[in-house]
N, C-alpha and C positions, 0 to 999 in steps of 0.2 A: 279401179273398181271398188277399193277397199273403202273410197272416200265418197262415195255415192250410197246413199241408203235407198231401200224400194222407193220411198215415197218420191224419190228423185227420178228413177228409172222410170215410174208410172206417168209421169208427166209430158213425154217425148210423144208428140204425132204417133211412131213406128210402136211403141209400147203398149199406148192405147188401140190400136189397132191390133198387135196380139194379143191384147186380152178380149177385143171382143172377137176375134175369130176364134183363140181355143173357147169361151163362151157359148160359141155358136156349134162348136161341134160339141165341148160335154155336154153342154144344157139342152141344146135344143134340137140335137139329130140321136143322140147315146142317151139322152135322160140320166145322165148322172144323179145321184140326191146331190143338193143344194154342198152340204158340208164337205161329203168325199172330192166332191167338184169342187172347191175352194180350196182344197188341198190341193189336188192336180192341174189347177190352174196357176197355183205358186212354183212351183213344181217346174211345169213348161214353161212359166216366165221366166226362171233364171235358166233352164236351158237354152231358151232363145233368145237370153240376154250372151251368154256364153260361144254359141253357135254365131252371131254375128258378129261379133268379138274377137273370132279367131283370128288369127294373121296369114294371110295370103289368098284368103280365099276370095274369089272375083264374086260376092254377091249383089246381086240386081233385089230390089224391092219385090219383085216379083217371082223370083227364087226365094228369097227369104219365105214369102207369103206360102208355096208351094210346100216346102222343106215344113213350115210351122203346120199347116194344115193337116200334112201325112202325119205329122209326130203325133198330132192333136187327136187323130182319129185311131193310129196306134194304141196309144195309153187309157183311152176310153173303151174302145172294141180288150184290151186286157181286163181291163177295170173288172167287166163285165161278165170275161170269162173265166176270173177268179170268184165272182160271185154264186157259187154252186149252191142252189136250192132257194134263189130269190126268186123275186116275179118278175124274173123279166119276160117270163113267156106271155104275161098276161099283156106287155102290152106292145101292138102290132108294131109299132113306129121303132123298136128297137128292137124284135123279134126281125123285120126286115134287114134293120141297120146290120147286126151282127151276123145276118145270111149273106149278105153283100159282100163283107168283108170291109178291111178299111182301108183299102185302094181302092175300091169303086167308090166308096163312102167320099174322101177325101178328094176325089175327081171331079163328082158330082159337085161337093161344096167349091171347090176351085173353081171349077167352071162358073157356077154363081157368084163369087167373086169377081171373077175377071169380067164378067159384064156389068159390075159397079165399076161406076166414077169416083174418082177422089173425095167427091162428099160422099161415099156411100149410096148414090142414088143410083139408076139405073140408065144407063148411056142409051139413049133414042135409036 
């Protein structure tokens, strides 16, 4: 690992594919800002560089996917409720997220995943 820099790790099918799922939860379900979200997007890539990395553990693609998605929505749905006195009330779409919780959060996005295909598209 020592001998791998990010920009090697980013390059992997399975890499880019965690970054656009945590993406898809800070960005675009939690509304992270742009910069906090670039952080905790660094963040849960070495954690899910590290988690799939471990030894012994039986992971499937689709575990992995599952495990990254909860974390993703973990650290967002925190993010958020260390933000005391922002607006997030102001806006609906993460005023819901955060009443949801982020196991409903996380299920919902899985579930939307598991009905893409490998390109990304949506299986007929």
């Amino acid at each position: 690992m020592a001998d791998e820099s990010p920009g090697d790790r980013e390059q992997t099918p399975l890499n880019r594919s965690a970054r656009e799922i945590i993406r898809m939860a800070l960005i675009t379900l939690y509304r992270v800002p742009p910069a906090d979200a670039a952080r905790l997007e660094s963040e849960l890539l070495v954690w899910f560089d590290r988690l799939r990395r471990r030894p012994g553990a039986p992971m499937t693609i689709a575990i992995l996917r599952a495990q990254l998605v909860a974390m993703a929505c973990r650290v967002a749905h925190i993010y958020w409720t260390g933000q005391v006195g922002q607006s997030v009330a102001t806006d609906q779409r993460v005023a819901r997220t955060l009443a949801l919780g982020p196991e409903v959060v996380a299920a919902e996005l899985e579930s939307r995943l598991a009905k893409k295909g490998p390109e990304g598209k949506s299986e007929p």
